[in-house]
Phi, psi and omega in degrees: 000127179312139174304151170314175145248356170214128196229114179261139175194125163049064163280114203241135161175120199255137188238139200006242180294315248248098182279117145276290174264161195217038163100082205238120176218143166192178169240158167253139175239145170331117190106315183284137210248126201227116180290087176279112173239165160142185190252154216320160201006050150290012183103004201274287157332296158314339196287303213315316176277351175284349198262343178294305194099024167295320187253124167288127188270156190292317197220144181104164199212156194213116164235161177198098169081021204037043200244145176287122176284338194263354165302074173006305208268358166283186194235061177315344169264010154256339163286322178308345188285019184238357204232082185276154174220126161247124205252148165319327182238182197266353190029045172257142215264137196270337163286016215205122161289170183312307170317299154325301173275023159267296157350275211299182228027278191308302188300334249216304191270288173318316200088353196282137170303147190308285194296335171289309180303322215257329174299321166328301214256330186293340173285333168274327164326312162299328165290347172223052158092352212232019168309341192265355185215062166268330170276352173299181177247179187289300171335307205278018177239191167276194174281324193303341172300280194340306197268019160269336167291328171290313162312320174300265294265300201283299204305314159296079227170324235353089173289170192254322159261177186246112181260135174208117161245113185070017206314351155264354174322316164309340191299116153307148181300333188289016186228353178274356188273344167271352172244001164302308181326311209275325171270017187261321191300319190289314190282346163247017146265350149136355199304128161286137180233126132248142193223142178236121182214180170226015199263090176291326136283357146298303179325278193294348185271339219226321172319142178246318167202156173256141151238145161276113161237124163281122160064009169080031172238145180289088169308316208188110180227161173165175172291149194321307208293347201259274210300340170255005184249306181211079174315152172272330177263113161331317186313313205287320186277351169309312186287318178300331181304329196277296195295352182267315192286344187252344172221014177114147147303326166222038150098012171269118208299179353078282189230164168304357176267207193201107174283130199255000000 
C-alpha cells in the first residue's frame, strides 16, 4: 500500500471555550479523493486551514510527502506551494485581470519572469475552460468564472494537494455544474483532493472516500457506496436524509439557500 501522501493526525482546535475539533486524525493516499461532509460548524472548514496552517491548530501534526507541516522548524510558506485552497468566496483581486491574478503566484513567490508566468497561467485558464476571459476583470466574469479562475490560480502552483472548501456554496444553482465538472476533471487526472462539500452527487460520483464530522469528531468514514446505502451512525444517515431534502438526490440545491 502506497505510504499517504498527507497524514492528519490527532487534530485539536478551540476558539475561546467552543472545542471545534476534538482529536481529528486520517490519512490521504495519492491520488485519492476525500469527501468532508457534516453539519454547519462541526469543523469542517478549521480542519481544512489546520492542514494548511492558515488556522494553526493547538494540538496535533500534519505531515505532506513526510515532511511535518506542524514542525516549528519548516518554512512553511515554502511547503504551502505545495498545498493549493479554493476557498468558499473567491478571493481575487479586482483590479488584476484573470490571467493577472493567476500570474501573481508565480511572479511573486515562484520568480518566474513575466512572459514565462503569463504563458503558465494562460494554460490553466485553458484548462478550466477560460481562455477566452483571460484579459477580463472578476466584474465582467461570473461566479462560476471566478471560482474557475480561482482554481487556476491554486492549480498553476502544482501543488501535489488540492484543498476545496465549499467551493460552490457562493454558486447561484445554474453555475455550480461548471466548477464541479473542472474538479471532476482534476480527480481524473489523478489530482489529491480533500473537499468540503454538501454536493451530493459529486460525492458519490467522484469520491474514493467520505468522511462525516460531528462535533468535531470523525463520526463515520468509508466508501460513497457503504455511507450513502448503509451508514453505520444513525447521525450520518439523519444528516444525509435532511441534506437530500435541501439540495436533491443528487446534490441539486431546492432551494437558493445554502448551508455553510
Amino acid at each position: 500500500m502506497a505510504e499517504p501522501i498527507l497524514r492528519i493526525e490527532d487534530i485539536h482546535k478551540a476558539y475561546g471555550k467552543t472545542k471545534v475539533l476534538r482529536g481529528v486524525s486520517f490519512d490521504v493516499a495519492p491520488g485519492e479523493v476525500v469527501v468532508i461532509i457534516g453539519p454547519s460548524g462541526t469543523g469542517k472548514s478549521t480542519l481544512l486551514r489546520c492542514v494548511n496552517l492558515l488556522t494553526v491548530p493547538d494540538r496535533g501534526r500534519v505531515w505532506l510527502e513526510g515532511v511535518e507541516l506542524t514542525d516549528k522548524a519548516v518554512d512553511i510558506n515554502k511547503a504551502r506551494e505545495k498545498i493549493g485552497m479554493v476557498f468558499q468566496e473567491f478571493n481575487l483581486f479586482t483590479h488584476l485581470t484573470a490571467v493577472q491574478n493567476v500570474m501573481l503566484a508565480l511572479t511573486k513567490v515562484k520568480g518566474m519572469k513575466t512572459a514565462e508566468a503569463r504563458a503558465r497561467a494562460e494554460r490553466e485558464l485553458e484548462k478550466v475552460g477560460l481562455a477566452d476571459k483571460a484579459d477580463l476583470y472578476p466584474a465582467e466574469l461570473s461566479g462560476g468564472q471566478k471560482q474557475r479562475v480561482a482554481i487556476a490560480r491554486a492549480l498553476a502552483m502544482n501543488p501535489k494537494v488540492m484543498l476545496f472548501d465549499e467551493p460552490t456554496s457562493a454558486l447561484d444553482p445554474e453555475l455550480i455544474g461548471e466548477v464541479l465538472e473542472v474538479m471532476q476533471a482534476l480527480a481524473s487526472q489523478g489530482m489529491t483532493m480533500l473537499v468540503v462539500s454538501h454536493e451530493l452527487g459529486f460525492a458519490r460520483e467522484v469520491a474514493d472516500r467520505i468522511i462525516f464530522l460531528e462535533d468535531g469528531v470523525i463520526a463515520e468514514e468509508g466508501p460513497p457506496e457503504q455511507l450513502f446505502v448503509n451508514p453505520r451512525n444513525p447521525r450520518t444517515r439523519e444528516f444525509l436524509y435532511k441534506l437530500t431534502e435541501l439540495y436533491g438526490e443528487h446534490g441539486e440545491p431546492k432551494s437558493r439557500g445554502r448551508e455553510r
